[in-house]
N, C-alpha and C positions, 0 to 999 in steps of 0.2 A: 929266539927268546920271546915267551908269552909277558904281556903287559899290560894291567888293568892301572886305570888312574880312577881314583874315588875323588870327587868335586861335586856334589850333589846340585849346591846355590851358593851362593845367589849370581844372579847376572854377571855384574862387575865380578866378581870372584873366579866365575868359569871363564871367562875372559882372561883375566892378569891371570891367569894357570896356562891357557892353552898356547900362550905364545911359546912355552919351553916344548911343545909338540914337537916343531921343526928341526928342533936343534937336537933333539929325542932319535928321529928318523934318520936324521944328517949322523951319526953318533952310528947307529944299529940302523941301518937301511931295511934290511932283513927280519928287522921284530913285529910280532901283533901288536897293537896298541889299541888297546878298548878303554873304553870314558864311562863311568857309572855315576848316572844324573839321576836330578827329577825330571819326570817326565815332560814337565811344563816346560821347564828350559831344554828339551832337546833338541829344538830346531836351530839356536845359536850354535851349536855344533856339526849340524846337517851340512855338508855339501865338502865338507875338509878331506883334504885328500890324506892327511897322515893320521887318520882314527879309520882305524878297519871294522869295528861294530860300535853301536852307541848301544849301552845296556840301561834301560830307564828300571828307576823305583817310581813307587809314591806314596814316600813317608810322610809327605804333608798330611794327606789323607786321611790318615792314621788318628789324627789331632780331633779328628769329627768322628769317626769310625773304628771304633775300638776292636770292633769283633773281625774288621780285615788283618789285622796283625799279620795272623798266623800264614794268613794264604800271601802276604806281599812276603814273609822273612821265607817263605817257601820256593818263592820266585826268582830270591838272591840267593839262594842256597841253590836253584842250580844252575847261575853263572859258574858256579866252582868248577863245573862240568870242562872247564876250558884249561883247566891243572895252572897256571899263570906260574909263572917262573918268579914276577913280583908282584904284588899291589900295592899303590902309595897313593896312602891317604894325605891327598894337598889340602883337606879341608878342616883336620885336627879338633871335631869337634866327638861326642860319646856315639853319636850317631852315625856318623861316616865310621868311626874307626870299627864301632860292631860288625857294620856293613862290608867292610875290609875283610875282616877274620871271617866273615860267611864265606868270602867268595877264596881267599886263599891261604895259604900256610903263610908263607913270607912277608911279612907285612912290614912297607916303612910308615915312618911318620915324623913331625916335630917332636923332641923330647918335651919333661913336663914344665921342663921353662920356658919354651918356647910359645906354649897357647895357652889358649882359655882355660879350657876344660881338661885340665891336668888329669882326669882320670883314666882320658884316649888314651895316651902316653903307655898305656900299662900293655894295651894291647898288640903293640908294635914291638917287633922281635929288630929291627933298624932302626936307629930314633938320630934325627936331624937336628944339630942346635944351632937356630937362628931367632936372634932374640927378638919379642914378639913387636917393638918397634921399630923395628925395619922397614926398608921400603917392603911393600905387599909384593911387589912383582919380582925382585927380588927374592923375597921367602919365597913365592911357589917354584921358583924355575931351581934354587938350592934345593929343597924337599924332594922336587921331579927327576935332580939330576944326581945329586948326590949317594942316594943307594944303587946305582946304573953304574958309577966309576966315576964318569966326568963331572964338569963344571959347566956351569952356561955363565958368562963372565957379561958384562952392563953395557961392555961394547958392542957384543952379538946382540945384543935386544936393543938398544940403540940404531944397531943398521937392519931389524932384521927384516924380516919381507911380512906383508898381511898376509894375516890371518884366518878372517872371517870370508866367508865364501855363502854364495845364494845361488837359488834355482831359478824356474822362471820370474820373470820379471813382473812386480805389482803394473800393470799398465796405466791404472790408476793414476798415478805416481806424471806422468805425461802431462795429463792436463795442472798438475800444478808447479812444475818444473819451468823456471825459463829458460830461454836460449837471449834475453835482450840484457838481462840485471844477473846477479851474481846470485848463487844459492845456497840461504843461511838457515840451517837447521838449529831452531831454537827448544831446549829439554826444561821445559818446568815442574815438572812433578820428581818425588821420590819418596821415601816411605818415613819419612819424618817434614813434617813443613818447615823446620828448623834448618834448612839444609835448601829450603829453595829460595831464588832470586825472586824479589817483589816482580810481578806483573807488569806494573808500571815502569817500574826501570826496567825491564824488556823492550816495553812499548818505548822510551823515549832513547835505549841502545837502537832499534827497527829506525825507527825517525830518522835518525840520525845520518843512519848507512845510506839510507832509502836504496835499500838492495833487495831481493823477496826473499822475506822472512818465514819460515813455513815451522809450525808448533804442531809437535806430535803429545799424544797426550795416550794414557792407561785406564781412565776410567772416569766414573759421570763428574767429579769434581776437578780434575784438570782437564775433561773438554770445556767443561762453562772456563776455566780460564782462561782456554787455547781461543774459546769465540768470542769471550772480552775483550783479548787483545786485539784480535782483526776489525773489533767493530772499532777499534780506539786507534787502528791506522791502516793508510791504504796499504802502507809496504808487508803487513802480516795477513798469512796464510792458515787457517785451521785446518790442519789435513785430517781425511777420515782415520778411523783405528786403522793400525799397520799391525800385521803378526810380525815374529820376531822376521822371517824371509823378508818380508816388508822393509821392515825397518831397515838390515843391514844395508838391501836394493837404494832405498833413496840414502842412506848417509856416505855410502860408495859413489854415488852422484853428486854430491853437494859440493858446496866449495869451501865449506866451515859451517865449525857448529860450535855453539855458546850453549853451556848447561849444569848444572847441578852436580855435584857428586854421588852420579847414580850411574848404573848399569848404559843404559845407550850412551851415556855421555862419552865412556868408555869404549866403546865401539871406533871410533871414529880414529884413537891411537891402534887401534887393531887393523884397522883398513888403511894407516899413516894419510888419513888425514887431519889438515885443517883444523885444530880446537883451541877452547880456552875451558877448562873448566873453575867453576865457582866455587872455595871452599867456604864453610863459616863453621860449624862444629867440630869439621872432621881433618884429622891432619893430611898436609898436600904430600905424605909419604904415600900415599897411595896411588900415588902415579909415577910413569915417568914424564919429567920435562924434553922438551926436544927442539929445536930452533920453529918444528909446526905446530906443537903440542904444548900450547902454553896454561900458567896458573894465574890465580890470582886470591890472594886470600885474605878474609878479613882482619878485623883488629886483636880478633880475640885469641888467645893463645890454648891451645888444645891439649890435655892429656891422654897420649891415645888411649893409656889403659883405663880409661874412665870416663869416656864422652859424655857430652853434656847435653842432651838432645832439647834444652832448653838454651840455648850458645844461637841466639837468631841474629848476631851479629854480620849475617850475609847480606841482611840487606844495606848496610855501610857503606859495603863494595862502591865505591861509585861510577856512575852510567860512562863517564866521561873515561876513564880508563880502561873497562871495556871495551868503548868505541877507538881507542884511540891503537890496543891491541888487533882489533877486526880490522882495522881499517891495514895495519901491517902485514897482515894475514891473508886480505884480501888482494892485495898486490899480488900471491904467489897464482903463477899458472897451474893449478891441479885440476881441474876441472875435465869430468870423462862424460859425456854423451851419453842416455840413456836412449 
């Protein structure tokens, strides 16, 4: 059995999909399984042993360059070349689902009540009803599993094995690594500032532990916050840009990470370790909890079908409860040697 999975973005997204990979292969040992991305994200899928091709787009693109259209819809059109027995778009939006029907006949997807953009729905000849506030990780592993036959049930994603896999190793990564203090991977960025922890209760969560604290950052306004913090305590670290290999390589090594509800933060329940992630706008349905994998969320109450990207209630969180889950976090032996 041929098997194309449509997840184009985001981050977190390709993520909370890829863990029903395993359980996919475990199911049909024997089937192709191809991943149709954007190209930007195709290294968080690089190095996985149960995806047998990675097929990038790049529809972003599209957004500045009109006249590429034709040549990128020409480039999905011939993935088709691979006849796919299914493809299941886990991403339910008009975009992926077109993307879907280039590449095969069969196409599943969430029905129209299940997503956004009700008008994908039309193009899925399979259609999955999981209502759209659910857990997120949840809805991709029903979407991935259920036109296949089986079920992936909370208790296999609860035990199940990481995920994320890297190549060679950033060496980089060495000189800011301890072996004497504990190592805490702090995420302050993400694509709404509503959505990130204040700075300073970073810096005085870092104080607190006095553990080394090491801030990965995406671009010129959260390094100046990642070098803020370090100049504002000896326990924080500004590491330089990490690519995505990067990134998975040190949070595979850490011993916990505190961060945002955003894509690396995520990371970290994919490799089972160490977290706590921060919500304030966005509901804590989009994770799972796990006795390592902790939440913590503001005061403010969330409707998923209508965020409020003005909801900056995260920064309420207070530092002291953080530290007080790090510090039970930090008690656990995970810790692997680079």
């Amino acid at each position: 059995m041929k098997i194309a999975i449509v997840k184009l973005s985001a981050l977190g997204d390709i993520v909370h999909a890829m863990v029903a990979l395993q359980f996919i292969k475990a199911q049909y040992p024997d089937c192709q399984l191809d991943w149709v991305v954007e190209q930007g994200f195709a290294e968080v899928l690089r190095h996985n042993p149960h995806i047998d091709t990675i097929l990038t787009v790049n529809l972003k693109a599209l957004k500045k360059n009109r006249l590429a259209f034709f040549k990128e819809m020409a480039q999905v059109r011939r993935y088709a070349a691979a006849h796919y027995d299914w493809v299941i778009d886990a991403q339910g939006l008009l975009k992926s689902a077109i993307t879907a029907r280039l590449i095969g006949q069969r196409v599943a997807g969430f029905d129209s009540q299940s997503i956004r953009e009700k008008a994908a729905a039309w193009l899925y000849q399979d259609k999955v009803a999981c209502p759209y506030d659910a857990n997120t990780i949840d809805r991709n592993a029903k979407v991935l599993s259920a036109p296949l036959g089986f079920a992936i049930t909370p208790q296999q994603i609860i035990n199940k094995q990481a995920f994320l896999f890297f190549g060679p190793v950033d060496m980089r990564l060495q000189k800011y690594l301890s072996k004497e203090r504990k190592n805490i991977v702090l995420v302050v960025g993400s694509t709404w500032a509503s959505r990130n922890y204040p700075a300073q209760q970073y810096v005085n969560v870092a104080n607190a532990l006095a553990e080394n604290c090491l801030v990965i950052w995406g671009n010129a306004k959260e390094q100046a916050v990642a070098e803020w913090m370090a100049a504002q305590s000896p326990f924080i670290k500004a590491l330089p840009k990490l690519d995505l290999n990067g990134l998975k390589t040190l949070i595979a090594h850490t011993d916990l990470l505190i961060g945002n509800d955003t894509g690396p933060t995520h990371f970290a329940w994919a490799l089972n370790k160490p977290s706590i992630t921060l919500f304030g706008p966005t509901p804590v349905s989009r994770v799972y909890q796990t006795d390592i994998n902790r939440v913590i969320k503001s005061p403010s109450v969330v409707n998923p079908y209508r965020l409020n990207k003005q909801d900056f209630s995260i920064k309420d969180i207070p530092a002291a409860a953080v530290i007080a889950i790090a510090r039970e976090l930090l008690a656990l032996d995970t810790h692997i040697a680079i």
